[in-house]
PyMOL Python script that loads the backbone (N, CA, C, O; Angstrom):
from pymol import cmd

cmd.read_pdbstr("""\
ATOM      1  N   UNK A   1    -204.351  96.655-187.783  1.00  0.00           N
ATOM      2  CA  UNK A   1    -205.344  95.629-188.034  1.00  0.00           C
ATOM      3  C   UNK A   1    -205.695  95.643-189.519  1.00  0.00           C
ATOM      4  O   UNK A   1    -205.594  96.690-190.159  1.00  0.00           O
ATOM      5  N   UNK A   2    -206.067  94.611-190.030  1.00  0.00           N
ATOM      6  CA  UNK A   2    -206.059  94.224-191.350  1.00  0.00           C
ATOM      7  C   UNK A   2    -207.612  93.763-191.490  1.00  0.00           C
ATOM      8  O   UNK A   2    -207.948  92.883-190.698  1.00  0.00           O
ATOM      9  N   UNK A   3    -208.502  94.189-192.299  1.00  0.00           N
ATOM     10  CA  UNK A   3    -209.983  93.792-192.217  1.00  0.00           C
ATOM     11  C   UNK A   3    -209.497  92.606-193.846  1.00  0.00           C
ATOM     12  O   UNK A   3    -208.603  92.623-194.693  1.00  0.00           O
ATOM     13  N   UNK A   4    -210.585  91.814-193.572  1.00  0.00           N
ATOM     14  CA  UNK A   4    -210.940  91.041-194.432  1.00  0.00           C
ATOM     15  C   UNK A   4    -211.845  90.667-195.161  1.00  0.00           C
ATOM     16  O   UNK A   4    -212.534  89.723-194.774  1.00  0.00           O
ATOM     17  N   UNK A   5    -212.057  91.149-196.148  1.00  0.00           N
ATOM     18  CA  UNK A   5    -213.791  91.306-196.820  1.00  0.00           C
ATOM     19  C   UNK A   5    -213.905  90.206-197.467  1.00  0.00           C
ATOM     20  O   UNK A   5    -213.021  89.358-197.590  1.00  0.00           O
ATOM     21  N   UNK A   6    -215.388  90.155-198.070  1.00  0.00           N
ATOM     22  CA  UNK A   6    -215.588  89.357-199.157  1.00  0.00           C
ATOM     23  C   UNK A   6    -215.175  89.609-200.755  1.00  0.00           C
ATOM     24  O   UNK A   6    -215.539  90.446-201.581  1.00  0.00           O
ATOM     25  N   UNK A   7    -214.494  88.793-200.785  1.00  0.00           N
ATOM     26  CA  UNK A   7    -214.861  88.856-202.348  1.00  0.00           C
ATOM     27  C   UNK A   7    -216.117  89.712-203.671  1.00  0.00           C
ATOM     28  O   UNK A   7    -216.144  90.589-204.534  1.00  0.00           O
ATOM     29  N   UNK A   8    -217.141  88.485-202.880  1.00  0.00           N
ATOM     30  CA  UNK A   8    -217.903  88.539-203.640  1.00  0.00           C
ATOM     31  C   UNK A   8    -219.359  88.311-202.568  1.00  0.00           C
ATOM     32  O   UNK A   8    -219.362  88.028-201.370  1.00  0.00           O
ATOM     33  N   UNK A   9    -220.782  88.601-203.688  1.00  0.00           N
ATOM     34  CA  UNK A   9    -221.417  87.636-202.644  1.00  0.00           C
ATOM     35  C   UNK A   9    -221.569  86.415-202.657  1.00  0.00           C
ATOM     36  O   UNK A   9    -221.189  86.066-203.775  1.00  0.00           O
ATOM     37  N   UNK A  10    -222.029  85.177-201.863  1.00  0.00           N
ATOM     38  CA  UNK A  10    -221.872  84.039-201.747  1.00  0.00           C
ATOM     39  C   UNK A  10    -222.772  83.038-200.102  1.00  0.00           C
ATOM     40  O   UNK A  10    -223.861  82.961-199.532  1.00  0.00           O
ATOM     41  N   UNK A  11    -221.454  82.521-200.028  1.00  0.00           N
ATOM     42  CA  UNK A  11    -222.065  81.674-198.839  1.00  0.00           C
ATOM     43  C   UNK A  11    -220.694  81.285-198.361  1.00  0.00           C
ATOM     44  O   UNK A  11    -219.858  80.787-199.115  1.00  0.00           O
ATOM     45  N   UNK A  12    -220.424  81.600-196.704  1.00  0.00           N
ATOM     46  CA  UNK A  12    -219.895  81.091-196.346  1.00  0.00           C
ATOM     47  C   UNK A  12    -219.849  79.481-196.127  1.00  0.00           C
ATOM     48  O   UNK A  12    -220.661  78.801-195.500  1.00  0.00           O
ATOM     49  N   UNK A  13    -218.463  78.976-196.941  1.00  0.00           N
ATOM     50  CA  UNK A  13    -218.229  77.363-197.345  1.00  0.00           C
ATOM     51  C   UNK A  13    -217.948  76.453-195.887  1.00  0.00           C
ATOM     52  O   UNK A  13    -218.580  75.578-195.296  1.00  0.00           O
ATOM     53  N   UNK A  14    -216.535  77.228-195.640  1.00  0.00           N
ATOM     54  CA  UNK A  14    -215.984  76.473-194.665  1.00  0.00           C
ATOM     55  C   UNK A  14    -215.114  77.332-193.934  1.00  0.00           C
ATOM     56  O   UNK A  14    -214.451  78.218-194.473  1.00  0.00           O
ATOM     57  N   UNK A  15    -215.107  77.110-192.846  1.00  0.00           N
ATOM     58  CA  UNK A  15    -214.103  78.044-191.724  1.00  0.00           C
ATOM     59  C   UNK A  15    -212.656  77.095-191.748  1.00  0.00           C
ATOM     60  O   UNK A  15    -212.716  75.892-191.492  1.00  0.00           O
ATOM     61  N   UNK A  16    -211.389  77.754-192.076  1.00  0.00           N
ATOM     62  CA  UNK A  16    -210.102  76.626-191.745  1.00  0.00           C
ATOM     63  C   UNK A  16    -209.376  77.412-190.482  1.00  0.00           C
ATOM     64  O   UNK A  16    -208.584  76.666-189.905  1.00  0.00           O
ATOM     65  N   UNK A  17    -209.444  78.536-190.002  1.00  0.00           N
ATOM     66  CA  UNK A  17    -209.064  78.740-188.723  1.00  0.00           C
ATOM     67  C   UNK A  17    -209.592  79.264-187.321  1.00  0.00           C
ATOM     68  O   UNK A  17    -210.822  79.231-187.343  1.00  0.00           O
ATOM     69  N   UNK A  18    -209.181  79.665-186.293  1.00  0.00           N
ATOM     70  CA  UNK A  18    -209.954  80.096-185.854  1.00  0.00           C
ATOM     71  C   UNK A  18    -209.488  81.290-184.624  1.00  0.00           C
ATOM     72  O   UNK A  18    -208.311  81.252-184.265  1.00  0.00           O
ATOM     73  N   UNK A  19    -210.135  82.021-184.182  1.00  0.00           N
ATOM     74  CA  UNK A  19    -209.645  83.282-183.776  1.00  0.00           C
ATOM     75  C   UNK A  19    -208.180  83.118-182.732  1.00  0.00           C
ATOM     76  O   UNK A  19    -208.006  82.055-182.135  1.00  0.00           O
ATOM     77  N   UNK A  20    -207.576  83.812-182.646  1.00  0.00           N
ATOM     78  CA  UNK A  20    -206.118  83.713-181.762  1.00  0.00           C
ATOM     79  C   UNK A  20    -205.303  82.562-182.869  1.00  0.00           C
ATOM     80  O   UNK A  20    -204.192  82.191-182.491  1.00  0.00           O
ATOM     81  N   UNK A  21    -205.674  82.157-183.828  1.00  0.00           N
ATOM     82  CA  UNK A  21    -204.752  81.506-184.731  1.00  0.00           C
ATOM     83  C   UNK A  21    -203.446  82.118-185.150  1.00  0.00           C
ATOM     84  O   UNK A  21    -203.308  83.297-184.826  1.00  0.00           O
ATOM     85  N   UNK A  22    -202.316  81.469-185.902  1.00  0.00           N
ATOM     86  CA  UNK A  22    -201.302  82.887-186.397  1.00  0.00           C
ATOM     87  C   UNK A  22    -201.566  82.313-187.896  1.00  0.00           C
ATOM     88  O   UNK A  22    -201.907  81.221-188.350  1.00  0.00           O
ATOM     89  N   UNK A  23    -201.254  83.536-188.420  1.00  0.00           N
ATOM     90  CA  UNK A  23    -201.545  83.186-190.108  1.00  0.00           C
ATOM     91  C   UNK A  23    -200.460  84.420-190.490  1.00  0.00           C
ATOM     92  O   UNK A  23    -200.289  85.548-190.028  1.00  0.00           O
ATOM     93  N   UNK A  24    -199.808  83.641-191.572  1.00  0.00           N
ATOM     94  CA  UNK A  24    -198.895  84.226-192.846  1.00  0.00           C
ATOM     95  C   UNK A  24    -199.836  84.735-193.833  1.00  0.00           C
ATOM     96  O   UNK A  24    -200.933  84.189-193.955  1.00  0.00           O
ATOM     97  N   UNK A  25    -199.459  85.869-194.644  1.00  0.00           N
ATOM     98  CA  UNK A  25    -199.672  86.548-195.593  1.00  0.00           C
ATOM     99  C   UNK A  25    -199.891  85.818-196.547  1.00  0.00           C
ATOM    100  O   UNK A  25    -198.886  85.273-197.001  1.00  0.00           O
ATOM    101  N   UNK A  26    -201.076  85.539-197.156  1.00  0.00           N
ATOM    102  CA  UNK A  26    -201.552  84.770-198.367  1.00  0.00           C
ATOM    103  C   UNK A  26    -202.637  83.345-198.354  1.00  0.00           C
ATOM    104  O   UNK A  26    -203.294  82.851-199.270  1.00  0.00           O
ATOM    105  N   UNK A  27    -202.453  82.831-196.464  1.00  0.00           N
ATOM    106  CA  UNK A  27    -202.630  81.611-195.415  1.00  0.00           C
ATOM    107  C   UNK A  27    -204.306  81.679-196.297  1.00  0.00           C
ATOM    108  O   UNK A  27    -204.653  82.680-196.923  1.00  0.00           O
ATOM    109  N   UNK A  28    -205.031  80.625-196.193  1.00  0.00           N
ATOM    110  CA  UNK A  28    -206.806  80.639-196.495  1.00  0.00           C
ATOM    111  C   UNK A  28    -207.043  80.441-195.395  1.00  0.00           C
ATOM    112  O   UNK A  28    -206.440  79.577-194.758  1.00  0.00           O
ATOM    113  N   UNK A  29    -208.509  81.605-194.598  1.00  0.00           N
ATOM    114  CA  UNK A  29    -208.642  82.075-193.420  1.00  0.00           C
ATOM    115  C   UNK A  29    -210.107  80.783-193.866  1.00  0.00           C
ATOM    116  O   UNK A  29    -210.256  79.786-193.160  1.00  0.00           O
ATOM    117  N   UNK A  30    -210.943  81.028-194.976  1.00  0.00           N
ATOM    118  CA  UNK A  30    -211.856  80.667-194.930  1.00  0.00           C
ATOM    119  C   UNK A  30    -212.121  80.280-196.456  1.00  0.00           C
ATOM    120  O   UNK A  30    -211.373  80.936-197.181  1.00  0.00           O
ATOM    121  N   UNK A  31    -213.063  79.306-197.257  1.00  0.00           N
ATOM    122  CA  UNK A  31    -213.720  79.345-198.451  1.00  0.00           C
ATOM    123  C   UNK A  31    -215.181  79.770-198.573  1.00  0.00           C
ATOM    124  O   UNK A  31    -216.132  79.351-197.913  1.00  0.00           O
ATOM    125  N   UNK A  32    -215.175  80.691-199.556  1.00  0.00           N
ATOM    126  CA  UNK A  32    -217.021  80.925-199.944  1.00  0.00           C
ATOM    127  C   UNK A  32    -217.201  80.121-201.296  1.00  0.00           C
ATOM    128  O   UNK A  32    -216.308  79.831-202.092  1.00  0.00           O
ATOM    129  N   UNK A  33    -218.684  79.795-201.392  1.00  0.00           N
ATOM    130  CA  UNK A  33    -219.014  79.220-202.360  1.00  0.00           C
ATOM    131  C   UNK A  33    -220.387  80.266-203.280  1.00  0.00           C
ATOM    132  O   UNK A  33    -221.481  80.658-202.873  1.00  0.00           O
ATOM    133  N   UNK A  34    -219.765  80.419-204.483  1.00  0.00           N
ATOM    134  CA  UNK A  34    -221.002  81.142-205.028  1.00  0.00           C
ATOM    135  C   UNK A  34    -221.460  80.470-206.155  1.00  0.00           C
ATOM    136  O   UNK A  34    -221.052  79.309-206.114  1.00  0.00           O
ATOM    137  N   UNK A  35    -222.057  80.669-207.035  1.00  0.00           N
ATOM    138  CA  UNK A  35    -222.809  79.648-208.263  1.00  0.00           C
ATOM    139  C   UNK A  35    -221.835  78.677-208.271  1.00  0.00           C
ATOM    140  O   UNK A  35    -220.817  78.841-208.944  1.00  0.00           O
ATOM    141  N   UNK A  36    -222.011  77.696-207.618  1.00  0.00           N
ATOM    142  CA  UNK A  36    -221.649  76.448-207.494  1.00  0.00           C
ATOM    143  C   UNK A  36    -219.654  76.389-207.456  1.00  0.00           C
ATOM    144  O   UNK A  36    -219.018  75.352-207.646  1.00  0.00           O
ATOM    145  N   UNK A  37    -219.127  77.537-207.214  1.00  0.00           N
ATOM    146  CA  UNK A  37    -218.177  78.125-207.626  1.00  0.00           C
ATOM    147  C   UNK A  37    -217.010  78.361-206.226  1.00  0.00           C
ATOM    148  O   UNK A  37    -217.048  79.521-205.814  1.00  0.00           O
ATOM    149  N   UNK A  38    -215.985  77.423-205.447  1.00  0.00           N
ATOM    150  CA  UNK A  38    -215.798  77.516-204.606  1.00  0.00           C
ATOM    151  C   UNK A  38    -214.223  78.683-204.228  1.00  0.00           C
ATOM    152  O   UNK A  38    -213.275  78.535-204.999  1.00  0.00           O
ATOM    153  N   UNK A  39    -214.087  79.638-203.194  1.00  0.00           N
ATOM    154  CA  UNK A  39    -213.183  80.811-203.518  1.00  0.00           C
ATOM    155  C   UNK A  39    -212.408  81.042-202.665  1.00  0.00           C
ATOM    156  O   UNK A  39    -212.816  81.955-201.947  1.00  0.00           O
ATOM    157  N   UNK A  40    -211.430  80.642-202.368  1.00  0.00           N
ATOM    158  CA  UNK A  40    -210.305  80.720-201.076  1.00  0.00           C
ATOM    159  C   UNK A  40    -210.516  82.194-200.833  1.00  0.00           C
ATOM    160  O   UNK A  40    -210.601  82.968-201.786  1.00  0.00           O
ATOM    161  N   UNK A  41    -210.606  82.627-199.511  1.00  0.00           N
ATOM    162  CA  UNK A  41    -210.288  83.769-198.930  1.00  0.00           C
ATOM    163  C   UNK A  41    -209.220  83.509-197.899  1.00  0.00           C
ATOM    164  O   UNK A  41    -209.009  82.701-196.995  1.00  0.00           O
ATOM    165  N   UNK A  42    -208.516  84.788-198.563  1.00  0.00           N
ATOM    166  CA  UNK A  42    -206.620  83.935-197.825  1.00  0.00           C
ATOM    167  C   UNK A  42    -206.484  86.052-196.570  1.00  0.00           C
ATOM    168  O   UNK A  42    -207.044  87.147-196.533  1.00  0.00           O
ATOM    169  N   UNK A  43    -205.458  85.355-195.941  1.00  0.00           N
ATOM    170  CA  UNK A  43    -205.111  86.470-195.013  1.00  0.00           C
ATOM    171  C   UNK A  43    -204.240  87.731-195.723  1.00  0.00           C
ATOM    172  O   UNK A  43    -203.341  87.539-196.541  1.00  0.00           O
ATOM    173  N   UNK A  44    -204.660  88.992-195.275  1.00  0.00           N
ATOM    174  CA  UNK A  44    -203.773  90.177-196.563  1.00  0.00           C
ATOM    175  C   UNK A  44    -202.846  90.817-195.487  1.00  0.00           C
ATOM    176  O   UNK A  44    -202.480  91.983-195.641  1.00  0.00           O
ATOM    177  N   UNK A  45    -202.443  90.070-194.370  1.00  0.00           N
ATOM    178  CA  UNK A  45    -201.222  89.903-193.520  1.00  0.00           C
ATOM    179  C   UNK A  45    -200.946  88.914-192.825  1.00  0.00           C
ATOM    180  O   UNK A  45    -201.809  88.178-192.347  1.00  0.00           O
ATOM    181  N   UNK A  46    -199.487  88.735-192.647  1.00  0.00           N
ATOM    182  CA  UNK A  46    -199.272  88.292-191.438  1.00  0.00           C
ATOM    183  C   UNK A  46    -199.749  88.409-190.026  1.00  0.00           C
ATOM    184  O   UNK A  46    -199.598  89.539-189.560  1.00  0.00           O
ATOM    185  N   UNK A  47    -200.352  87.418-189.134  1.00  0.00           N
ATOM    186  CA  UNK A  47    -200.561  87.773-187.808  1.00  0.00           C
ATOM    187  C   UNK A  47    -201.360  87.161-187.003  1.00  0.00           C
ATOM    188  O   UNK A  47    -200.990  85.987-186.973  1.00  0.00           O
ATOM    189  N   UNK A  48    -202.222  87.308-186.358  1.00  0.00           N
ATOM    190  CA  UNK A  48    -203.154  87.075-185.408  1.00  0.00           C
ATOM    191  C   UNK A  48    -204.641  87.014-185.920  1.00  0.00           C
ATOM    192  O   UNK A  48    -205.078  88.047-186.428  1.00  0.00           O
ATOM    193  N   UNK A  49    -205.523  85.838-185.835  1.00  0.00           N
ATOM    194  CA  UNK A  49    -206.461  86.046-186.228  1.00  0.00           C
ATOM    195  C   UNK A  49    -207.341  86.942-184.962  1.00  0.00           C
ATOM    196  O   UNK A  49    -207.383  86.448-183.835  1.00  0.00           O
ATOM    197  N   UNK A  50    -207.997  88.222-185.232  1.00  0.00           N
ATOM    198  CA  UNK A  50    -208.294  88.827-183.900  1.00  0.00           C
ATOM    199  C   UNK A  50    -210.123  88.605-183.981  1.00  0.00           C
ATOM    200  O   UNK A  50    -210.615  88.295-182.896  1.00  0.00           O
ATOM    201  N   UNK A  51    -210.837  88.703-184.833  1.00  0.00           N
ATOM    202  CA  UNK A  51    -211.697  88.417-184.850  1.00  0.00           C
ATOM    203  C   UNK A  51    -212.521  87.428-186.369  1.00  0.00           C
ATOM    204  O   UNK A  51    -211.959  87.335-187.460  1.00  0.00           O
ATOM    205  N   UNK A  52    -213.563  86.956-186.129  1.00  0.00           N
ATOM    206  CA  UNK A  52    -214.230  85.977-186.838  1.00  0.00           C
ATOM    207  C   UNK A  52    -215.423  86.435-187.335  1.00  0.00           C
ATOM    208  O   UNK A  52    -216.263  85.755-186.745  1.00  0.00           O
ATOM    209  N   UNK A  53    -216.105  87.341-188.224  1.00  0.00           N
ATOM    210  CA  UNK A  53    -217.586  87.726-188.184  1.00  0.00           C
ATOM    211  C   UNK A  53    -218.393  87.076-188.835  1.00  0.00           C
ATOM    212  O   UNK A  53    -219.394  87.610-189.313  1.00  0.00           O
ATOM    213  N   UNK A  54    -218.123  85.822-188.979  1.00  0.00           N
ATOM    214  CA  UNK A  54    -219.294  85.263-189.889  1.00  0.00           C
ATOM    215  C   UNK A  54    -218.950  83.169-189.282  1.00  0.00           C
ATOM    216  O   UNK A  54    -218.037  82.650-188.640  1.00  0.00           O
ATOM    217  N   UNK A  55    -220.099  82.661-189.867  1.00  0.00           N
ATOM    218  CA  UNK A  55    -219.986  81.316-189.386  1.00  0.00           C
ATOM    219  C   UNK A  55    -220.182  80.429-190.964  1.00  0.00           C
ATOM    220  O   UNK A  55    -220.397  80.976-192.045  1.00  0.00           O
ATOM    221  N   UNK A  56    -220.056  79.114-190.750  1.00  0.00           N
ATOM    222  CA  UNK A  56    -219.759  78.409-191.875  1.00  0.00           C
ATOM    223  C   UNK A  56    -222.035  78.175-192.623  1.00  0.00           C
ATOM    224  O   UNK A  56    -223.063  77.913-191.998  1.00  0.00           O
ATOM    225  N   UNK A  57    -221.873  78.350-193.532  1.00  0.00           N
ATOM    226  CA  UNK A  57    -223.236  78.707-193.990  1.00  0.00           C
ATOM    227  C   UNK A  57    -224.186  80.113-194.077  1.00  0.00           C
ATOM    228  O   UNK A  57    -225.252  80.218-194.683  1.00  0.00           O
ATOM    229  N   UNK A  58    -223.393  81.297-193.194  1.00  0.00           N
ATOM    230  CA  UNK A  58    -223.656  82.580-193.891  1.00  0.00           C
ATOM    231  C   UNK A  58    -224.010  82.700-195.069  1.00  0.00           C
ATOM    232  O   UNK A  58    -223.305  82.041-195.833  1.00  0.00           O
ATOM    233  N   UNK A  59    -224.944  83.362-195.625  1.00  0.00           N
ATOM    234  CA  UNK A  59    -224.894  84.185-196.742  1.00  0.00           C
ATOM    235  C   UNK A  59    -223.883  85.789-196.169  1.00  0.00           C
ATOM    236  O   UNK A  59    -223.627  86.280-195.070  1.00  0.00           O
ATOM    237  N   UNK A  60    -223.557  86.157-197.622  1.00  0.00           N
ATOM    238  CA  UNK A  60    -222.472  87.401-197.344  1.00  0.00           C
ATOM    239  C   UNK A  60    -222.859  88.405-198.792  1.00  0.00           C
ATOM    240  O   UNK A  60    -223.408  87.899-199.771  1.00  0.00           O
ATOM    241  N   UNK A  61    -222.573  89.504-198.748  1.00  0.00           N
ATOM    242  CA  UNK A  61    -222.624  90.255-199.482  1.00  0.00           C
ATOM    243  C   UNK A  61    -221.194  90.815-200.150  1.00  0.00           C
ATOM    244  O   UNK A  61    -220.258  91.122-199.412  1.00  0.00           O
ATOM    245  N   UNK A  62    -221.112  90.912-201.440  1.00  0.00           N
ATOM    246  CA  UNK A  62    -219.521  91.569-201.647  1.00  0.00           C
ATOM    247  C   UNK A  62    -219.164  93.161-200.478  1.00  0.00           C
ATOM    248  O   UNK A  62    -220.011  93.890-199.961  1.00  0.00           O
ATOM    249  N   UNK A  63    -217.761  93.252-200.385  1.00  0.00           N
ATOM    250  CA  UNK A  63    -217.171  93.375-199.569  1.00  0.00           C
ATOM    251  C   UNK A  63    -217.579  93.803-197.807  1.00  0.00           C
ATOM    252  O   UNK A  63    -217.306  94.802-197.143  1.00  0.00           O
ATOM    253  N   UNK A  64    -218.264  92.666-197.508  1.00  0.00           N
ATOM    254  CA  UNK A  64    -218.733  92.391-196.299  1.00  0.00           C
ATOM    255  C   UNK A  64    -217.077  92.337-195.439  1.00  0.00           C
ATOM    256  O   UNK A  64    -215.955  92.065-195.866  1.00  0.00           O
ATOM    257  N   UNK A  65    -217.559  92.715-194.127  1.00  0.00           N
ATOM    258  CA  UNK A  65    -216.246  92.283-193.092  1.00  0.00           C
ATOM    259  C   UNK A  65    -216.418  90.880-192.504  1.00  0.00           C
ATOM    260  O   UNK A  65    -217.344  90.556-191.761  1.00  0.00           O
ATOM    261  N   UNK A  66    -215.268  89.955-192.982  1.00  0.00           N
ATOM    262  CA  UNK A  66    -215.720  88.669-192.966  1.00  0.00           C
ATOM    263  C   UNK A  66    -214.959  88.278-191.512  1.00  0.00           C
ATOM    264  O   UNK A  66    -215.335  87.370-190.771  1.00  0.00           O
ATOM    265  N   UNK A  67    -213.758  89.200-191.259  1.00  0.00           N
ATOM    266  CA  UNK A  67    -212.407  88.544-189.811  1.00  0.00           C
ATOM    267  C   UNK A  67    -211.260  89.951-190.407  1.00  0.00           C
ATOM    268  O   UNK A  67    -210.985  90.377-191.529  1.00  0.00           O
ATOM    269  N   UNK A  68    -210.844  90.318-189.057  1.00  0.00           N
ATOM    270  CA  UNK A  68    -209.901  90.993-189.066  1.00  0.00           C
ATOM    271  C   UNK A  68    -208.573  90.004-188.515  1.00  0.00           C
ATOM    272  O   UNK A  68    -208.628  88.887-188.001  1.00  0.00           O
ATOM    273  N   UNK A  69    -207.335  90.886-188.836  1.00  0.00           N
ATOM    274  CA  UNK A  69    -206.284  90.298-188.622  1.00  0.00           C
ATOM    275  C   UNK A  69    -205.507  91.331-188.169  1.00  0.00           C
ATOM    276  O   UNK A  69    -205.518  92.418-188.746  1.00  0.00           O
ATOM    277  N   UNK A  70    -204.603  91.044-186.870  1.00  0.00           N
ATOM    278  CA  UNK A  70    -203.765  91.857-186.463  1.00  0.00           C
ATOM    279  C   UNK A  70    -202.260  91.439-187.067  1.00  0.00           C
ATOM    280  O   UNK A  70    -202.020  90.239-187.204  1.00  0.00           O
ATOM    281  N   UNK A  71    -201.460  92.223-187.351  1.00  0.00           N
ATOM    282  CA  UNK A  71    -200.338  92.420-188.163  1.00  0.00           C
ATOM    283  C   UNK A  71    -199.468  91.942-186.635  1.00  0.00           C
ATOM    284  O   UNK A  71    -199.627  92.307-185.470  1.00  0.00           O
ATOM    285  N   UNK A  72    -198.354  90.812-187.380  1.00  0.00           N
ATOM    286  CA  UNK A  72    -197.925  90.057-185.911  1.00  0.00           C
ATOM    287  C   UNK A  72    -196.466  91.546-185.917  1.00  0.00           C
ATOM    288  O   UNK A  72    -195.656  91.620-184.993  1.00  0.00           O
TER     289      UNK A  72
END
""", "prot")
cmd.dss("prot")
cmd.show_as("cartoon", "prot")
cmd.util.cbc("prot")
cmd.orient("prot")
């Protein structure tokens, strides 16, 4: 399993997938937006989206657990 943090802190922007999805290595799981500043968060494997921990309008803290990914 592959965890997926934040970046930075921010705000969750927008959700583009959603759990049981398949995603390639590099795929954007989600965007945060921080000082007006918008930040692809992409998948750091191939695989399965297995879980989702946050919703679209979160606030987040840097390296928060944002979605894990299982390695397909």
């Amino acid at each position: 399993m592959a965890d997926v943090l934040a970046p930075m802190s921010g705000n969750i922007w927008k959700i583009l997938i959603a759990i049981g999805d398949q995603v390639q290595e590099g795929d954007e799981i989600l965007v945060m937006e921080a000082m007006k500043m918008e930040m692809p968060v992409v998948a750091p494997v191939g695989g399965r989206l297995a879980a989702l921990n946050v919703k679209e309008g979160d606030p987040v803290e840097a390296d928060s657990l944002l979605a894990v990914v299982t390695p397909a």
